[in-house]
N, C-alpha and C positions, 0 to 999 in steps of 0.2 A: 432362532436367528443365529448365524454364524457369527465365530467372531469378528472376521473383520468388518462385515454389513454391521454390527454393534459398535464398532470403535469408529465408524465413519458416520453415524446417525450422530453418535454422543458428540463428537467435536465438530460434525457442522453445529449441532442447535448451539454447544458450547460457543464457538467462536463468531454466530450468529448472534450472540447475546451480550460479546464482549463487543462486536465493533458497533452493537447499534448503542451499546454505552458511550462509545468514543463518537458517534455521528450523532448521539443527542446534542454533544455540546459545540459542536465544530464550529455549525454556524453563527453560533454565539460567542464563544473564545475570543474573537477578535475584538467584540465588543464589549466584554467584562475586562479586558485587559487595557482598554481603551479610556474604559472610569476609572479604573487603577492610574493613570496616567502615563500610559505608553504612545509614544510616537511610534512613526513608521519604523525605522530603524530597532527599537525595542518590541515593535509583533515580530519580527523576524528575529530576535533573540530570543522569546517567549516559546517561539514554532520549532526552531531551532534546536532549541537544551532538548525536546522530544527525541528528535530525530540524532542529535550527537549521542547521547548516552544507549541509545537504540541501536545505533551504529558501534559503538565502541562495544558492547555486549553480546550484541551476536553471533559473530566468531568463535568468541571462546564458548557460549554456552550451544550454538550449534555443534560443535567438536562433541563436548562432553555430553550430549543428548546423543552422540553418535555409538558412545561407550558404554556408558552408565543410565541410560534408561531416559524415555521424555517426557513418563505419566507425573513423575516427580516436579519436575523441570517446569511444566502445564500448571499443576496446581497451584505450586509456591508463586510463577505468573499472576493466575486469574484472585489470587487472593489477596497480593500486592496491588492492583490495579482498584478491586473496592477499597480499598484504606485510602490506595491515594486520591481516589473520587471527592472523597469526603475532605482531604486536605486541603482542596482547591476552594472551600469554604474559608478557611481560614487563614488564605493568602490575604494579606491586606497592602500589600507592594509588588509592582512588577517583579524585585528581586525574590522576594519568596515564591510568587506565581514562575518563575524561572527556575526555582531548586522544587517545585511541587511537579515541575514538567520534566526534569532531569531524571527524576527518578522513577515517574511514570514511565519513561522513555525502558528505563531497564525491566521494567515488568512487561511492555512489549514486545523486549527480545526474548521474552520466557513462553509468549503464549505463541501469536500465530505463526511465527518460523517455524517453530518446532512441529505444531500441530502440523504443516503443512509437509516436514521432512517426515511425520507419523502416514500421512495421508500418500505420500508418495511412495513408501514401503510399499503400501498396500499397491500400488500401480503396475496394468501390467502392460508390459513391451508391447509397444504401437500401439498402445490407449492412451498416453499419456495425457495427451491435449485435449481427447473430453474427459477423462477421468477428476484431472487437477482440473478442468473448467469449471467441471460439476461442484467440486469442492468450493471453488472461487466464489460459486454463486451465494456463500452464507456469509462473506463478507461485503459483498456488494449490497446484499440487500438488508446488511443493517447498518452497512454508511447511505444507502439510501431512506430507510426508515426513519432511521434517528436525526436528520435535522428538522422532517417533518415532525414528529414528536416532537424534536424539541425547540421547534418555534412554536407551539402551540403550547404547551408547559411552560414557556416564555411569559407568555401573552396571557396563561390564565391563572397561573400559581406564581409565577416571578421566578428569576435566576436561581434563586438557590432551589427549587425543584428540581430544577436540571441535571443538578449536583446528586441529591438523594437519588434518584432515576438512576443513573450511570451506577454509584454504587450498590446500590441492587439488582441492577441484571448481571454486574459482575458476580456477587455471593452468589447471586442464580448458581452462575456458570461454574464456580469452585466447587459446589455444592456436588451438582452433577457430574463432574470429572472425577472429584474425591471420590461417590459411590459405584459408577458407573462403567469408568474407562481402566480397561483392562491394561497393563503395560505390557509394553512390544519384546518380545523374545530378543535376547542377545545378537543370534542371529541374522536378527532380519535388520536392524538397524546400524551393523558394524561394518566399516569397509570390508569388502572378502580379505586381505591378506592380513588384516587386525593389526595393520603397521597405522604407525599414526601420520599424516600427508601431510608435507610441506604448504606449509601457505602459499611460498612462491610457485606449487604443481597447480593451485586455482589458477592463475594467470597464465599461466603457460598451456593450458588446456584450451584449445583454439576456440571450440565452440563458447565456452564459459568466457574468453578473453573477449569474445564480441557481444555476448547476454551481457556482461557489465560492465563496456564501453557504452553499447545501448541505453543500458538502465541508467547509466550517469546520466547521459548529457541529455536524456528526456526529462527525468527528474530536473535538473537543471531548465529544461527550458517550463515546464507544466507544474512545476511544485508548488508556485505563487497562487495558484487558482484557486483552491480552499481557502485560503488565507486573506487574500487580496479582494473576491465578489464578494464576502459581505461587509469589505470597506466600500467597495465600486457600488454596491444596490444601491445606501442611500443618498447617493449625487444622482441619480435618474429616479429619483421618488417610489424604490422599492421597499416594503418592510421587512423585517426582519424573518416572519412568516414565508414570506414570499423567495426569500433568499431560501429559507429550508427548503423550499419546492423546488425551485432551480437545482440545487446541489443534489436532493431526492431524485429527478430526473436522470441529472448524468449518469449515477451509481446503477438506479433503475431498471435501467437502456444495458450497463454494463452486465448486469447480473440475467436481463431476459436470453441475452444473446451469448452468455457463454456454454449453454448446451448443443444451440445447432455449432456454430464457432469453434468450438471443441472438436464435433465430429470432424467440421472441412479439416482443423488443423492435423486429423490424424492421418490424410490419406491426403492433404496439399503441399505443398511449399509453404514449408513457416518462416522463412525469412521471406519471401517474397507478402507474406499476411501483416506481419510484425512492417514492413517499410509502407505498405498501403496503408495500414491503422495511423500509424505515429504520422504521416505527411496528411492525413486528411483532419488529424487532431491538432496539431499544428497550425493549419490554418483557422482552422474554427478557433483557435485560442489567439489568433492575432486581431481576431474580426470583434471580441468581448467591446470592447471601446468604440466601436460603430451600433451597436442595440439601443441606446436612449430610452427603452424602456421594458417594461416583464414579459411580454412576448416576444420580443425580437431576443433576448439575452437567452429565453427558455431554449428558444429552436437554437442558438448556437453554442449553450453547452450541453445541450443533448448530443450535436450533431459531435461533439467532444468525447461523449462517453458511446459514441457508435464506434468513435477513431479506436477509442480504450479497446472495447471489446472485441476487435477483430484482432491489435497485437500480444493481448495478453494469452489466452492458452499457448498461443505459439511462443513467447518465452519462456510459458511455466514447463512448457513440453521439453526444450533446448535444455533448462536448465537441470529436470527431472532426465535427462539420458548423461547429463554430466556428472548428477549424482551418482549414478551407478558406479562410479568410476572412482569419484574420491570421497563416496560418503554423501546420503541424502542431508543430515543435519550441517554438514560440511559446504555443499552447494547451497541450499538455501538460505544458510546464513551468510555466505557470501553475497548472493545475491542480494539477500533484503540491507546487506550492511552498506552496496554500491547506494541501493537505492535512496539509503537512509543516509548517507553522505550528499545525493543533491538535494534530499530536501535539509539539509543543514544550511546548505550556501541559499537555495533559492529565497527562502524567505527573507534571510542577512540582503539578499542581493535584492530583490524586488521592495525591500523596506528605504534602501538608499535609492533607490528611482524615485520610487515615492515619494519622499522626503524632497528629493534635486529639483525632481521634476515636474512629477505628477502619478499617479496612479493608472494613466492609459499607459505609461510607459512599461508597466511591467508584464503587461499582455503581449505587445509588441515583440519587444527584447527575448519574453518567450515560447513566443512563435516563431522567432528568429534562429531561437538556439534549437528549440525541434528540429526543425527543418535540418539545418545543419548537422545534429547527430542523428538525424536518420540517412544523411546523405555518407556520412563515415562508414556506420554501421552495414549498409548495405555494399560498400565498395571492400571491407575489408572481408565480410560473410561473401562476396563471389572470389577475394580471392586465397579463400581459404579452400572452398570447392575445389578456386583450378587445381591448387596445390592437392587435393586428396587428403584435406584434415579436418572438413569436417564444415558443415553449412548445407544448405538444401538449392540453391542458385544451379541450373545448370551450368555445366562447363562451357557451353560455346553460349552464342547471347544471339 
């Protein structure tokens, strides 16, 4: 086996192993946090400390993953990630269950960004979007795996199995990186001119300035949905079971169809893929509060993770030709940091609906805000084409 076929084997099963640690408990989190004594307003502080300290980290350790190697970077990750598994036992207040998510949040800017800038080195020009699809597919299907596991580890050993579970497939996962993953030559993972790029050169980089307008104001309007359907299942008499199959579904759907998906994106229009996916997910995520029951909600967050899986290789593709340019660990921790910024607000945001309102409101609100950043994102990607900087829209319409 070559070495790259080696180092792409070892960190799908590896990061296949970490996020079905993180989808064992997903669908449960909002209700452990819920006995702890959280209102709406504090699941979105809880969901949150994830996504900010995730956010805050990224940057600076995609940079130095860009330098200084990212087999190091991966392991100190997936080794963080079992401890703090285990610490989510001994939360007994929303505020410690908030500093046990803080810090998990930093062990997630250690594993799949990086693994993902490792996975993109290996990518080659105009394979991007099935190459990185193909990858895509070992995180899809262990946030699809793992709420089914872990409603059913729920329902037959209780909550804290959930806990031991998460951290052992993490040890798995360190286990296997420690022995097995080779680290990335100097070469392949350092910008060519080995200057180190302005933060303000991400933003100014047309294409990368519309992948994380994009990714914000999606995340902003879809970030609620893990968070929010297993508070929404038990008002229309779903179980907690039932919730892991819904959320199993979406991911599902997302991970079958990022191989053919991948291929279209190599040889289509990826901004024209990416405004199709995000407006048809969009709506399916306003429609969640019209289902009343487990079959009507199934077909309409499947029809959710259909939206997923046609814009996502086509961002991972945008963002993977932008890496070239300022550094793979450098794009994709930008990216994942835009992303990790709306799920900071969304959940803040969809926990005060909740609380004002109601809980249909947070569907609504964001399907509202979809719709609207994909109506941005595609006006300013045509007029980045007419200008000659970068987007895939023809010039004339």
């Amino acid at each position: 086996m070559n070495t790259a076929k080696r180092i792409y084997n070892v960190l799908f099963i590896s990061v296949f192993a970490t996020m079905l640690g993180l989808g064992v408990v997903s669908p449960l989190l909002p209700i452990y946090a819920e006995n702890l004594g959280a209102t709406g307003i504090w699941l979105g502080i809880i969901f949150s400390a994830f996504a900010l300290s995730r956010s805050v980290f990224m940057p600076i350790i995609g940079r130095i993953s860009d330098r200084q190697g990212r087999k190091w970077i991966i392991l100190i990750g997936m080794f963080a990630y079992a401890v703090m598994s285990l610490a989510y036992l001994i939360a007994d207040s929303v505020y410690s269950l908030t500093v046990v998510r803080l810090i998990h949040g930093i062990a997630s800017a250690m594993v799949v960004p990086i693994a993902m800038a490792y996975i993109a080195d290996l990518s080659e020009k105009g394979k991007e979007g099935s190459q990185m699809g193909n990858f895509s597919i070992s995180m899809f299907l262990g946030m699809g795996v793992g709420p089914l596991l872990g409603g059913f580890l729920n329902d037959t050993f209780g909550m804290d199995s959930v806990f031991y579970v998460m951290a052992g497939l993490s040890a798995f996962a360190t286990l296997l990186v420690a022995i097995s993953l080779p680290e990335a030559k100097p070469g392949s993972f350092t910008v060519p001119d080995a200057k180190p790029i302005p933060m303000r050169a991400i933003f100014t980089l047309p294409v990368m300035r519309g992948v994380m307008i994009f990714t914000l104001i999606s995340a902003l309007g879809r970030g609620g949905m893990m968070v929010f359907i297993p508070v929404f299942g038990p008002l229309i008499a779903i179980s907690p079971f039932e919730v892991g199959i819904i959320l199993s579904a979406n991911t599902f759907l997302m991970a079958l169809l990022q191989v053919p998906i991948g291929r279209l994106t190599d040889t289509g229009n990826k901004v024209a893929l990416i405004v199709t996916g995000s407006g048809i997910a969009a709506v399916a995520l306003a429609a969640i509060p019209f289902s009343g029951s487990f079959w009507p909600l199934l077909v309409i967050t499947s029809i959710i993770g259909v939206g997923g899986a046609i814009q996502q290789p086509a961002i991972m593709a945008l963002t993977v030709d932008a890496g070239r340019t300022i550094g793979m660990g450098t794009s994709m921790g930008a990216y994942n940091t835009i992303f990790g910024i709306g799920m900071i607000i969304a959940p803040l945001m969809g926990g005060v609906f909740m609380d004002s309102i109601g809980v249909n409101a947070v569907f609504y609100v964001g399907g509202a805000i979809s719709l609207i950043g994909t109506g941005i994102f595609a006006v300013l990607m045509r007029r980045n084409a007419r200008q000659g900087t970068g987007g895939d829209l023809p010039e004339s319409g």
